[in-house]
C-alpha positions as CSV (number, residue, x, y, z in Angstrom):
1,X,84.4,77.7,105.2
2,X,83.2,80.1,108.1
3,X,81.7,83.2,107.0
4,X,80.6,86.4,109.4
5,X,77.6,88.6,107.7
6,X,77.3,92.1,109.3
7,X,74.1,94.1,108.9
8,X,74.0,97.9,109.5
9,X,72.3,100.9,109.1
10,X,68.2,101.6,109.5
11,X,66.3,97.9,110.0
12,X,64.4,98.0,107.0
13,X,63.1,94.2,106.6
14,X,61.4,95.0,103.4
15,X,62.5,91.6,102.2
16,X,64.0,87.6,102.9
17,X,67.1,89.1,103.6
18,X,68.5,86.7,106.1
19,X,67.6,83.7,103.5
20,X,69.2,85.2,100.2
21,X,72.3,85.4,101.8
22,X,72.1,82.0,102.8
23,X,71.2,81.2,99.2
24,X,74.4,83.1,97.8
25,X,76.1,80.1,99.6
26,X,73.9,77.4,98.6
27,X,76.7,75.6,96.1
28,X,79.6,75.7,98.7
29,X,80.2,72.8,100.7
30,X,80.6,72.8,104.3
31,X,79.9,76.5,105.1
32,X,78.7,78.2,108.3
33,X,77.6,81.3,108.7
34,X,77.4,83.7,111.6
35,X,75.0,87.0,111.4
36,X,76.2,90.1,113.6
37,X,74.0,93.6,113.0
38,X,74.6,96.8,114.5
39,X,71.5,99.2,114.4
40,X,69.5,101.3,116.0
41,X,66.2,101.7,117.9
42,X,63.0,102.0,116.8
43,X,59.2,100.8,117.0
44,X,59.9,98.0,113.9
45,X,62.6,96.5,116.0
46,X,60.2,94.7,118.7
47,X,59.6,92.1,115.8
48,X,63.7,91.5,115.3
49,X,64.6,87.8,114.9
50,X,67.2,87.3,117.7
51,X,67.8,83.4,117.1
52,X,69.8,83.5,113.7
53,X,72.7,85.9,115.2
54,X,75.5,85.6,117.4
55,X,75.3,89.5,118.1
56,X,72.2,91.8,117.9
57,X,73.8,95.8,119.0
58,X,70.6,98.2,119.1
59,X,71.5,101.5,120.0
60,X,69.2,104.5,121.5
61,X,69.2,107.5,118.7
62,X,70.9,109.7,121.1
63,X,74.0,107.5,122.2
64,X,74.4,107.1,118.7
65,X,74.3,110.3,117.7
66,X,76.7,111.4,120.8
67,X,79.3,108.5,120.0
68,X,79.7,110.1,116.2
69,X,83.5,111.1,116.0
70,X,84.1,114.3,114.0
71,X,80.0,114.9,113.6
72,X,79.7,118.5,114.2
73,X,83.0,119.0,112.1
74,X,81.1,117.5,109.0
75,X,77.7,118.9,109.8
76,X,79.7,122.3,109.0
77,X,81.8,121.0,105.7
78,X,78.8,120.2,104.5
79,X,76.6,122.9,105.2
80,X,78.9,125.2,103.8
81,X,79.7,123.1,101.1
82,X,79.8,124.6,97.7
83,X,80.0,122.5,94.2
84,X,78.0,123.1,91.0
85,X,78.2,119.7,90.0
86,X,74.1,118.7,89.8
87,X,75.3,115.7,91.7
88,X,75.5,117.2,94.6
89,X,71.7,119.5,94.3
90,X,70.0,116.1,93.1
91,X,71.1,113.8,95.4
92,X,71.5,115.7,98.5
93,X,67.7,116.3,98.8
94,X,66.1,112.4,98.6
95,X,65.5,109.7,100.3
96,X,64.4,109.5,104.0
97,X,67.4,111.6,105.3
98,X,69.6,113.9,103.1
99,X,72.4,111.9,101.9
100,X,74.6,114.5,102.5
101,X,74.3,114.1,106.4
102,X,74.2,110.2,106.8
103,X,78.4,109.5,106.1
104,X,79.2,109.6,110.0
105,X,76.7,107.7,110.5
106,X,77.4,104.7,107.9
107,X,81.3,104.8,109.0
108,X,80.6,104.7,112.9
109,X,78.4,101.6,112.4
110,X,80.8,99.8,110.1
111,X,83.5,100.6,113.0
112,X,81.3,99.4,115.7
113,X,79.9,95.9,114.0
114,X,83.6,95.0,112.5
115,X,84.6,95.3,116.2
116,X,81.7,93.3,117.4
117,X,82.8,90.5,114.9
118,X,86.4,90.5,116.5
119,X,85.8,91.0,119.9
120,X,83.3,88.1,119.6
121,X,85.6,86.0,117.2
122,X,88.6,86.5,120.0
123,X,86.3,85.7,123.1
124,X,84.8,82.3,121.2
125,X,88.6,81.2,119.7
126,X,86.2,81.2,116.7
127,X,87.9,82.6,113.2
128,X,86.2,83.3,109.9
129,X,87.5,82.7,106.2
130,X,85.4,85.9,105.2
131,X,83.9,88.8,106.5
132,X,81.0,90.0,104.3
133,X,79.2,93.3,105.0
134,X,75.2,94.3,103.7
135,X,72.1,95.6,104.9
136,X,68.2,94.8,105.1
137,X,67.1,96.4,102.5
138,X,68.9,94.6,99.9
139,X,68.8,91.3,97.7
140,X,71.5,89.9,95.8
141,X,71.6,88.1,92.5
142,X,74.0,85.2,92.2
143,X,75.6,82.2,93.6
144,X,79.3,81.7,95.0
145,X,80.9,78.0,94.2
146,X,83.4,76.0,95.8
147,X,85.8,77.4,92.9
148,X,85.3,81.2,93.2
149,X,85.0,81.4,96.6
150,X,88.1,79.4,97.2
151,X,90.1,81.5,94.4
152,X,89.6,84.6,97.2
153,X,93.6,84.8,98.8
154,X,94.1,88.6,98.0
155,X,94.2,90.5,100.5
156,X,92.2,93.8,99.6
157,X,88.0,94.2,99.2
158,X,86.1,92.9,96.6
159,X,83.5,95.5,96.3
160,X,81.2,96.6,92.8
161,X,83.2,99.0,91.6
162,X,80.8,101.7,89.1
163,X,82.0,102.4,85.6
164,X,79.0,105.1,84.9
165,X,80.1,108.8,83.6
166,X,76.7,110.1,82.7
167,X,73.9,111.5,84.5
168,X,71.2,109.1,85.2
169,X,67.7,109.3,86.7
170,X,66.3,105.8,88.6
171,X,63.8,105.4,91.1
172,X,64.9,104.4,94.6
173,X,65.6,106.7,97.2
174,X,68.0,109.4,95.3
175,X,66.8,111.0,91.8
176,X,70.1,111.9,90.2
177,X,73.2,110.2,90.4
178,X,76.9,110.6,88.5
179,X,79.1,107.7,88.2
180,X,82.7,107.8,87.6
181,X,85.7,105.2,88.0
182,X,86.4,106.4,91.3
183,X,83.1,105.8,92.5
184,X,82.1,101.9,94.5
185,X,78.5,100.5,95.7
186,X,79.4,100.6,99.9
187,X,76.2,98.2,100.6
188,X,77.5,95.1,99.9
189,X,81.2,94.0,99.8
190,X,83.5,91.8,101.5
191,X,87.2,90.9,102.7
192,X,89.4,88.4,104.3
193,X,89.7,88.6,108.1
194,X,93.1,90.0,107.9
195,X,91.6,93.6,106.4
196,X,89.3,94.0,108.9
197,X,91.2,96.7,110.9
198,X,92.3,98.6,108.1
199,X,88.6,98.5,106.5
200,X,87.1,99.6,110.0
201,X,89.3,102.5,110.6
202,X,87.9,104.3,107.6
203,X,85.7,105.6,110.8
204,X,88.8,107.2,112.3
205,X,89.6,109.2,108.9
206,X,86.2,109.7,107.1
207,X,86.3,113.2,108.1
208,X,90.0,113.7,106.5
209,X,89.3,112.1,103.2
210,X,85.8,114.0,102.8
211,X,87.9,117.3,103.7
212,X,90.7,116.3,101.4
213,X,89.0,115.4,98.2
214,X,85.8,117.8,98.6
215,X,83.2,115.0,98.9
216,X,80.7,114.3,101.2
217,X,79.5,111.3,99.2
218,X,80.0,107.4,101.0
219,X,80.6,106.0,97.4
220,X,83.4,108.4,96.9
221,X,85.0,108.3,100.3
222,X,85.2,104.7,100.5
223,X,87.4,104.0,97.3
224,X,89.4,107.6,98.1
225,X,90.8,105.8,101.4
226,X,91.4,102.8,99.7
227,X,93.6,104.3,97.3
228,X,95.5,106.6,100.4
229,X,95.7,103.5,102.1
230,X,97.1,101.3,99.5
231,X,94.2,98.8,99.7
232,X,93.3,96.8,96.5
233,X,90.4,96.6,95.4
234,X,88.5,93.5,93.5
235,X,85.6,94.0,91.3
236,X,82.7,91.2,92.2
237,X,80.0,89.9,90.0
238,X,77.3,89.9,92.1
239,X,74.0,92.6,91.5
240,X,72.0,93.9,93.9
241,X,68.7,95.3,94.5
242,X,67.6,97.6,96.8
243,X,63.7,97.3,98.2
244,X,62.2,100.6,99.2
245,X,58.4,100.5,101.1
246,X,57.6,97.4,98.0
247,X,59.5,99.0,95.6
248,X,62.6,97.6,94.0
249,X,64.8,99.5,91.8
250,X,68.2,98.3,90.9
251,X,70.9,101.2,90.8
252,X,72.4,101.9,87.8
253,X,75.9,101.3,87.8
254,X,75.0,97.6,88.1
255,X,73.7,97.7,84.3
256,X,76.3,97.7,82.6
């Protein structure tokens, strides 16, 4: 079993990151894992562990904000954007960057490290069984086996998919939050090799499906293009926490 792990987003190394994911495969014979992360410069980065990935993509703030297809296009939906929903007022306004500007950016790295996976998986005639796809910042509770992991022939994304309808207050990075059955956690998932086009060119229609279904929220956006693109999707059991300058909080759809 050869697995490739792609880190995004904001290097935020607030925890054993590398090692719990090496932990979730702790009962599963013979597996190999290959880390790739995508990210972006800044001061924390000159203490980035090299040795344990096969690529490390650091990008200046300005190429990456250049290279963001359909930015300026979003920047005005959602400046102009108009919903009463409390959702969209709470949220909007917390964490380190508003939320409501950060989707180009979460989509164009996805795009870029699913395509550092293949171009390095075509150049090294090296293939993977799984593609699995997280960030720094998190920690995961649970362990696969030989059985479930081998179980995993659909074709689709398992992904946490969020059952919540009510309003509820956490703390974390966002104060307010509104879950519905369309709604899925985009930190952590994963998918067979064979999806990895289709789950990469979500960067090529972001802008489209946020336009489309009035949303400029990630969790939204990602299950909306799954359903116009016929993808299935596959609830997993694993829970994840999220670490926040020594502060973990566990979001809320995970307790069910």
């Amino acid at each position: 079993m050869r697995i490739a792990v792609l880190i995004t987003g904001f290097y935020r190394p607030y925890c054993d990151y590398e090692n719990n994911i090496k932990a979730l495969f702790s009962e599963v014979t013979n597996v190999e894992i290959d880390f790739f992360m995508t990210t972006w410069y800044d001061p924390s980065l000159t203490n980035l562990k090299h040795e344990n990935y096969k690529v490390v993509d650091v990008e200046s703030q300005s190429v990456y904000v250049n290279e963001l297809k359909n930015h300026n296009e979003f920047l005005s939906f959602v400046n102009s954007y108009k919903n009463d929903d409390p959702l969209y007022h709470k949220w909007s306004l917390q964490g380190e960057s508003p939320a409501k500007y950060v989707t180009p950016f979460i989509y164009y790295k996805l795009n870029r490290g699913l395509n550092i996976i293949k171009k390095y998986s075509l150049l090294n005639n090296r293939t993977y069984d799984l593609v699995f796809k997280t960030r720094t910042d998190i920690t995961l509770e649970g362990k696969f086996s030989d059985k479930y992991i081998h179980t995993m022939y659909n074709d689709g994304i398992y992904v946490k998919q969020i059952a919540y309808h009510n309003i509820k207050d956490f703390k974390g990075c966002h104060e307010y939050c509104i879950y519905t059955n369309n709604w899925v956690d985009d930190n952590f998932y994963f998918f067979k090799p064979n999806m990895l086009d289709k789950i990469k060119d979500i960067y090529q229609d972001y802008y489209n499906v946020s336009v489309e279904n009035n949303t400029w929220i990630t969790h939204l956006i990602f299950h909306l293009y799954f359903k116009k693109y016929n993808i299935k999707v596959y609830d997993h059991n694993f829970n994840g926490f999220i670490m926040r300058k020594d502060n973990w909080f566990q979001p809320h759809f995970y307790l069910y």
